[in-house]
C-alpha positions in Angstrom: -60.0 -43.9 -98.0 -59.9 -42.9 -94.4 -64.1 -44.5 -94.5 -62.3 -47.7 -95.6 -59.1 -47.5 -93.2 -61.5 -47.3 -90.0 -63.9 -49.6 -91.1 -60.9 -52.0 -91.3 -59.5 -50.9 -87.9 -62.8 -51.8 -86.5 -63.2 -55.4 -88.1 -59.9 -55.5 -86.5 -60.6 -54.9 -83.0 -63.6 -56.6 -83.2 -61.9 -59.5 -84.1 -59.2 -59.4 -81.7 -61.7 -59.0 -78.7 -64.1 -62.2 -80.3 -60.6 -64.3 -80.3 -59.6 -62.9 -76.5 -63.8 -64.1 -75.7 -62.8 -67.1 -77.1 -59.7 -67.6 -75.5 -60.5 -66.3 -72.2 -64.0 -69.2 -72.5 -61.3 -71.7 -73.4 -59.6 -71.1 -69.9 -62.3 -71.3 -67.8 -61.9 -74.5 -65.5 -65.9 -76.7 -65.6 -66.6 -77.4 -61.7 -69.4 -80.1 -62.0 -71.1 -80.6 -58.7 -73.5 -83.2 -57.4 -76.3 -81.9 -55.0 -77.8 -84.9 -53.2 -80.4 -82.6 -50.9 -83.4 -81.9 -53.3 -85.2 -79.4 -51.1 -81.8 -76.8 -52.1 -81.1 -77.7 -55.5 -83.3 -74.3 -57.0 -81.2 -72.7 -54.4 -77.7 -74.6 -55.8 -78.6 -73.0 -59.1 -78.9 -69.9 -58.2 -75.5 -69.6 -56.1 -73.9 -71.2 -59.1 -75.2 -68.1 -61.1 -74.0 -66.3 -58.8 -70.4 -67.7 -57.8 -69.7 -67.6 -61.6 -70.3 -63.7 -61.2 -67.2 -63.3 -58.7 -65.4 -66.2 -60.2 -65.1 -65.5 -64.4 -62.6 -68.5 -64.7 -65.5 -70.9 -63.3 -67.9 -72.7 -65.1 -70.2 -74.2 -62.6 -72.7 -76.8 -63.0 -74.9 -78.0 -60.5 -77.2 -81.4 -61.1 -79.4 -83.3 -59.3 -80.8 -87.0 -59.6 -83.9 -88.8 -57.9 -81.9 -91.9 -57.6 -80.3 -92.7 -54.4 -76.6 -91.6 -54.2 -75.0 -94.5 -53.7 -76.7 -95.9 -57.5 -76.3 -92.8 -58.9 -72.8 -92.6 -57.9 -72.2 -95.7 -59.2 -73.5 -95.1 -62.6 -71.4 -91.9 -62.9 -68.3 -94.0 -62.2 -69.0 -96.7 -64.5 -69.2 -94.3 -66.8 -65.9 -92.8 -66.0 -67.1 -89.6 -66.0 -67.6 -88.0 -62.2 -68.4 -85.2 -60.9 -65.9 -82.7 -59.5 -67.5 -82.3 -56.4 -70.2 -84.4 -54.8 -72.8 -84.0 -52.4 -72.8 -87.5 -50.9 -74.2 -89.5 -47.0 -71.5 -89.9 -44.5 -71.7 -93.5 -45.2 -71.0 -92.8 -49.3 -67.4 -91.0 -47.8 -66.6 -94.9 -46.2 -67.5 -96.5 -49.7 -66.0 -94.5 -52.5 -63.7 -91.8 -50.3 -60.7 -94.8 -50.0 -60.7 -95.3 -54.3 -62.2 -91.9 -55.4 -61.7 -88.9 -53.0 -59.4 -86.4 -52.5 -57.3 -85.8 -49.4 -57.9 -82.4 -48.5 -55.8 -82.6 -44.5 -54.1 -79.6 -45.1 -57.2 -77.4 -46.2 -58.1 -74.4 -44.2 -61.3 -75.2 -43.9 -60.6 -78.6 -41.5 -59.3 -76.4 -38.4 -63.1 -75.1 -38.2 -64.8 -78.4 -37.8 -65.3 -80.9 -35.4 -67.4 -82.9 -38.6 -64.9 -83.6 -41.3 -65.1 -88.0 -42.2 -61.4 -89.2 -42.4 -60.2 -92.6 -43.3 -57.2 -94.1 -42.9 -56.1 -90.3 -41.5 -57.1 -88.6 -44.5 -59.6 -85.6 -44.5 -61.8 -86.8 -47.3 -65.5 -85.8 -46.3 -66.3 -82.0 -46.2 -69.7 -81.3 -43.5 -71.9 -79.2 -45.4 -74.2 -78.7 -42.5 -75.5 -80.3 -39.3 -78.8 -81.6 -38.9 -80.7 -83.2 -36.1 -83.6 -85.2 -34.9 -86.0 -85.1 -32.0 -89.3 -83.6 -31.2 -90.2 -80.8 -32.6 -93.5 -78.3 -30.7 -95.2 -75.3 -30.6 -94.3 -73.5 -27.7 -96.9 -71.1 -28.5 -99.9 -73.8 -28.9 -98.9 -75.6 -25.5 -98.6 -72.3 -23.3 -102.2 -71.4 -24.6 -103.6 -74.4 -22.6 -101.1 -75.0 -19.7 -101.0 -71.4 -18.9 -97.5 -71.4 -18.3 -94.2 -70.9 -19.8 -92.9 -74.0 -21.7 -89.5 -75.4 -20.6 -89.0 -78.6 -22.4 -86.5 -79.6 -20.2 -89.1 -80.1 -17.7 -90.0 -82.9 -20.0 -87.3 -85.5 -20.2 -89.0 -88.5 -19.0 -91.9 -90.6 -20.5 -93.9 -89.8 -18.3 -93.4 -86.3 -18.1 -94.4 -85.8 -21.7 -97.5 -88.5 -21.2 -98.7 -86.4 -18.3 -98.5 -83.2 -20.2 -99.9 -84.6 -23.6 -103.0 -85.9 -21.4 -103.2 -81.5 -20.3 -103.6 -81.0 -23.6 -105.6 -83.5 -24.4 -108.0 -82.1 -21.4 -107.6 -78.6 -22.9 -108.7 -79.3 -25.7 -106.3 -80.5 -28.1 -107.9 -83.9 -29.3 -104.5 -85.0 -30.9 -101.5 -83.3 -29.5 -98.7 -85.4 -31.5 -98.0 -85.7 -35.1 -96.0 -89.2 -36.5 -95.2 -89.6 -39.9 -96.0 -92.6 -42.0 -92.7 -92.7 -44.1 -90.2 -95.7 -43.7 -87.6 -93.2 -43.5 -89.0 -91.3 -40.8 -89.9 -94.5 -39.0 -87.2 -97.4 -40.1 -84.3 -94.7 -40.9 -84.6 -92.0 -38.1 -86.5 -93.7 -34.9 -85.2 -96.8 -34.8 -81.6 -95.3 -35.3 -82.2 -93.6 -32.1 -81.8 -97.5 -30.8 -78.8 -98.0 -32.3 -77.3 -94.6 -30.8 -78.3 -95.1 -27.7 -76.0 -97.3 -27.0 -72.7 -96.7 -26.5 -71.8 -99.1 -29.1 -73.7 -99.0 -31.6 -71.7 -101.8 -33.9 -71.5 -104.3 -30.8 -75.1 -104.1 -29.9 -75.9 -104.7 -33.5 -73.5 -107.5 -33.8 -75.7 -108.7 -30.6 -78.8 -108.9 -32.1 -76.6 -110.5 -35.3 -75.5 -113.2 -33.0 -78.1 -113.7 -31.1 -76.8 -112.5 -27.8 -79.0 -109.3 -27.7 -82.8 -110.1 -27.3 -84.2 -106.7 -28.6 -87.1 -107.4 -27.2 -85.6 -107.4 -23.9 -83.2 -104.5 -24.4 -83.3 -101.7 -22.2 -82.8 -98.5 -24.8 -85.5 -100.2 -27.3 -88.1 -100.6 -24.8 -87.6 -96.8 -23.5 -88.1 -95.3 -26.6 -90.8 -97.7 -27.4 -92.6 -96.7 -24.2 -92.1 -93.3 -25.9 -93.2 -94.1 -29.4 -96.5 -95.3 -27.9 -97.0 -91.8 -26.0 -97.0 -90.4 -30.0 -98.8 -93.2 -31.0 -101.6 -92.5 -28.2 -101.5 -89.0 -28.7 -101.3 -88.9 -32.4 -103.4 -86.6 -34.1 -103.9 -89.5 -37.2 -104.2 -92.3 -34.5 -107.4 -93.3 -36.6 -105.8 -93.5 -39.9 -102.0 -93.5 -39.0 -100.6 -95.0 -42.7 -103.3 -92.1 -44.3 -101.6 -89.3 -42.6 -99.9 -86.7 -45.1 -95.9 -85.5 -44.1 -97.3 -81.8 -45.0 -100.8 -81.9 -43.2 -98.8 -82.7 -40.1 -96.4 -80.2 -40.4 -99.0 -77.4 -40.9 -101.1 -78.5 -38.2 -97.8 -77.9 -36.3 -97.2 -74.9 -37.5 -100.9 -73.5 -36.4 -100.9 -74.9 -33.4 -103.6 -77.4 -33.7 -101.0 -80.2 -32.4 -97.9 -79.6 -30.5 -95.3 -81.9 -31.3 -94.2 -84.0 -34.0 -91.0 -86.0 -34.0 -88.5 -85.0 -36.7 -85.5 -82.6 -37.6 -84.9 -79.3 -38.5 -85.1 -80.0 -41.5 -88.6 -80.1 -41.7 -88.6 -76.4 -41.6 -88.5 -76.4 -45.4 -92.0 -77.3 -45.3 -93.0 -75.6 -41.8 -92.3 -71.9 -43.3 -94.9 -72.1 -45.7 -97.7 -72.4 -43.0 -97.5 -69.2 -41.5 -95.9 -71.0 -38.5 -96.2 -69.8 -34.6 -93.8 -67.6 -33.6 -92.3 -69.6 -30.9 -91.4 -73.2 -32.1 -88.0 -75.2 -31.9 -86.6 -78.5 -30.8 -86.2 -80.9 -28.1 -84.8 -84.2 -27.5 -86.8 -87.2 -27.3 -88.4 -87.5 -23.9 -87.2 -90.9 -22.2 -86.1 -92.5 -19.3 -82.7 -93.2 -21.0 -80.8 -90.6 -18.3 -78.5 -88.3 -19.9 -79.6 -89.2 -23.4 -83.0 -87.6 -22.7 -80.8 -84.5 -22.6 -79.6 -84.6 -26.0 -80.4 -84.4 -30.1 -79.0 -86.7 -32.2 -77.3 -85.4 -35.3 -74.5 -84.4 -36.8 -72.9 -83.9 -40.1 -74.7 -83.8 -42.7 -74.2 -84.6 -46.7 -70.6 -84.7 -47.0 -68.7 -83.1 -50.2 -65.4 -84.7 -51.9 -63.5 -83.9 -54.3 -62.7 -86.3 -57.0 -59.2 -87.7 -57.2 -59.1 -88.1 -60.9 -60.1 -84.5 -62.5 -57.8 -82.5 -63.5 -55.8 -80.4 -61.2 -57.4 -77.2 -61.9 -61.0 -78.6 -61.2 -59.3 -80.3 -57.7 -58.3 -76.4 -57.0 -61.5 -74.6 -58.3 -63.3 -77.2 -56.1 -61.0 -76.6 -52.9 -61.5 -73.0 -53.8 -65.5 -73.3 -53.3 -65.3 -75.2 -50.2 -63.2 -72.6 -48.6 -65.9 -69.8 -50.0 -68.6 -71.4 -48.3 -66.3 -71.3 -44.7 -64.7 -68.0 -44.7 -66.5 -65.9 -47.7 -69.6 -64.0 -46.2 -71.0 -64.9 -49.6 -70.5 -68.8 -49.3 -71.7 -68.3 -45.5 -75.0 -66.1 -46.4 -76.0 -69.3 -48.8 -75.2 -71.8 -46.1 -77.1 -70.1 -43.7 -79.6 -67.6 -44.8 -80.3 -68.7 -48.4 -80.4 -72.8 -47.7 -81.6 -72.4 -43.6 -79.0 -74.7 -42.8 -76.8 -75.1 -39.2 -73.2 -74.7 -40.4 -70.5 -77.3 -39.4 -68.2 -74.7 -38.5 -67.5 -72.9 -35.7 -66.2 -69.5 -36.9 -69.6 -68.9 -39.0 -71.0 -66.8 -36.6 -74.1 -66.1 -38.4 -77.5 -66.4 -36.5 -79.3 -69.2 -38.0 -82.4 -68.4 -39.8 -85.3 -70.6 -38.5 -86.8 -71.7 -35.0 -85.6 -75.2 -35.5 -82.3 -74.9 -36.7 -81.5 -72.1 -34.1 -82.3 -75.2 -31.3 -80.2 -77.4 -32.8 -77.1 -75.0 -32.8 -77.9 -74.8 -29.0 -77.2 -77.9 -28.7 -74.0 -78.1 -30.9 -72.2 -75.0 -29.0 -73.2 -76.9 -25.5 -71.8 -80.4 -26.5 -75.5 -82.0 -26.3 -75.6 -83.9 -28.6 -75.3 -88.2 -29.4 -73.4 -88.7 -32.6 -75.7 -90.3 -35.5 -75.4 -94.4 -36.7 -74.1 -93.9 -40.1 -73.6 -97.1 -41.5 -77.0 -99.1 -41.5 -77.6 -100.7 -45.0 -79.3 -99.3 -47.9 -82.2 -101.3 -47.7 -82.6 -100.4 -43.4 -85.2 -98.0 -43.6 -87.7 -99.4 -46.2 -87.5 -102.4 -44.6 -87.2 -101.6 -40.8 -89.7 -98.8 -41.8 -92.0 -101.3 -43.1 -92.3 -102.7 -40.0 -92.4 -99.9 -38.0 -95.8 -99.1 -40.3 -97.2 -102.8 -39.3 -96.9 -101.9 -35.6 -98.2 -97.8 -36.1 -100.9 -99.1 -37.7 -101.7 -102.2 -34.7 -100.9 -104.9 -37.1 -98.5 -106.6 -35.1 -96.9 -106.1 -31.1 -94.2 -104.5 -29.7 -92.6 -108.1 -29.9 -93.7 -108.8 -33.3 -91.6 -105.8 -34.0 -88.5 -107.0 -32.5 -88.8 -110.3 -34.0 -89.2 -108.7 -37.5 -86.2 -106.1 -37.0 -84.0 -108.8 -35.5 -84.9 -111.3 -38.5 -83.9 -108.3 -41.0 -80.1 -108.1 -39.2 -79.9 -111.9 -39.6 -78.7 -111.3 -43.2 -77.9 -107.5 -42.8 -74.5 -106.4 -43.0 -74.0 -102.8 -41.8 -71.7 -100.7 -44.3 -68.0 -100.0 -44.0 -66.3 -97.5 -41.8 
């Protein structure tokens, strides 16, 4: 009898805590998030594992999609089923934050930034990092030739950076400069450096619309042209420019056999895994622009929202994480240690992690730096970029290239903001 009495007070219990497991599964609140930035996502997965650890009422799920953001965005939405958070481009914020995003003014997290995208004086984007572009060298390859400690501020014109290519050309170093073939790199990242250059940008855009702006005669284009065709010169695929491979450059960085290549930090996510020198970082693009030969150009970048039309508990588990990654030391260990990323915000103290991204952050805390065009069209870079190729690879002139980039913006219409 007492046999059968436990036996029944232990279906019992175990019963009772399989219905409190249940209940306690049916409470948790699904936070689905969008990552846009494909070089983090095994990363995403991991913190997600992680978050759910300190966070038992939090079902996260973090995906990924090789379709640009703006179609995949549009696909979730037609299917009315978005994502709770979202990992989108500034100019994404200007095109779905008005219908679909979240204010979020009064967060915590907004007092930190400098970053944050509002519209219409709402707080809708949230900065998940800062990147930047300009030239990137090997300190420790150049100082093996010149003899000499390398400043690069004592390389802000063209001709500064010609002469001291040519040094290492004469010491040995047959190609000194790395360019990369991709439209993006090319279409997307140099020729925005035209663009924000300017002081402004839309207007001198609207020029070239309009036909008042020759670009071929324009000041800021034909600096960093004169600048391009330094790299071009010096490049260490000057033979086979449109053969080069993005990784074979950035290894050949990394040991030294060329010096510079012009990119972003972000290219540290390949550098690492070269055994890189231990002296490398970042430097603006030498010019004889005065002033902006001083700075990177960057910003914010990938913005998260929240979406507008999930239930209120997803809105707060999702305000909830944003605020982790600002103020938690675990949400600013993954930001900055885990991912290598420069942080938005200026209370994460935290040194960053990599040669390239600890450069940019120099520029950030001294105000050096010229705010990235955000709002070129979709199409800008594969088709600026295909240009770009033509002239890398001597198809067509410096004018050509004007001509075709200023055909392109005859029909070009650059996005909303």
């Amino acid at each position: 009898m007492k046999r059968a009495i436990a036996l029944i007070l232990m279906l019992a219990m175990v019963m009772a805590l399989s219905l409190s497991g249940t209940a306690y599964a049916a409470n948790k609140v699904t936070l689905t998030i969008f990552n846009s930035k494909m070089e983090i996502q095994s990363q995403m997965e991991e913190m997600a594992e992680e978050y759910m650890d300190t966070h038992k009422n939090v079902e996260v799920e973090v995906y990924y999609s090789s379709d640009t953001v703006a179609a995949h965005m549009s696909t979730k939405y037609a299917s009315k089923d978005p994502y709770v958070l979202a990992m989108v481009d500034a100019k994404d914020i200007f095109s779905l934050g008005p219908d679909h995003a979240l204010d979020q003014t009064g967060e915590p997290w907004v007092a930190e930034t400098t970053q944050a995208i509002s519209v219409d004086g709402k707080v809708l984007g949230f900065p998940f990092c800062v990147e930047a572009r300009g030239i990137l060298y090997n300190a420790d390859a150049i100082e093996k030739i010149i003899g000499e400690a390398f400043d690069p501020a004592a390389y802000k014109t063209t001709a500064e950076f010609s002469a001291l290519c040519d040094k290492l050309v004469a010491g040995g170093m047959e190609g000194p400069t790395g360019l990369q073939k991709e439209d993006w790199s090319l279409g997307a990242h140099f020729m925005q450096e035209v663009y924000e250059m300017h002081d402004d940008p839309d207007a001198f855009i609207a020029g070239i619309k309009d036909g008042s702006v020759k670009l071929a005669e324009d000041n800021v284009f034909n600096a960093l042209m004169d600048t391009f065709d330094v790299l071009k010169a010096n490049n260490w695929m000057k033979a086979a420019p449109l053969s080069a491979v993005r990784e074979d450059t950035e290894m050949n960085l990394a040991q030294g056999k060329i010096a510079f290549k012009f990119g972003g930090n972000w290219d540290w996510s390949d550098i690492k895994d070269f055994d890189p020198a231990e002296n490398m970082g970042m430097m603006p693009v030498p010019s004889d622009l005065e002033g902006y030969n001083e700075k990177l150009v960057g910003g914010g970048s990938k913005y998260f929202f929240i979406d507008n039309s999930v239930s209120e508990e997803q809105q707060a588990a999702a305000k909830e994480f944003l605020n982790w990654l600002v103020f938690e030391e675990d949400g600013q260990n993954f930001l900055v240690n885990t991912c290598a990323l420069v942080p938005a915000f200026g209370n994460i103290t935290l040194p960053v992690s990599d040669p390239l991204g600890a450069s940019v952050k120099q520029y950030v805390d001294a105000g050096a730096m010229i705010a990235d065009y955000r709002y070129a069209p979709d199409d800008h870079y594969a088709k600026v970029g295909i240009s770009f190729q033509k002239y890398l690879a001597d198809q067509i002139d410096r004018a050509g290239l004007a001509d075709e980039i200023t055909a392109y913006w005859a029909t070009a219409e650059v996005g909303a903001h």
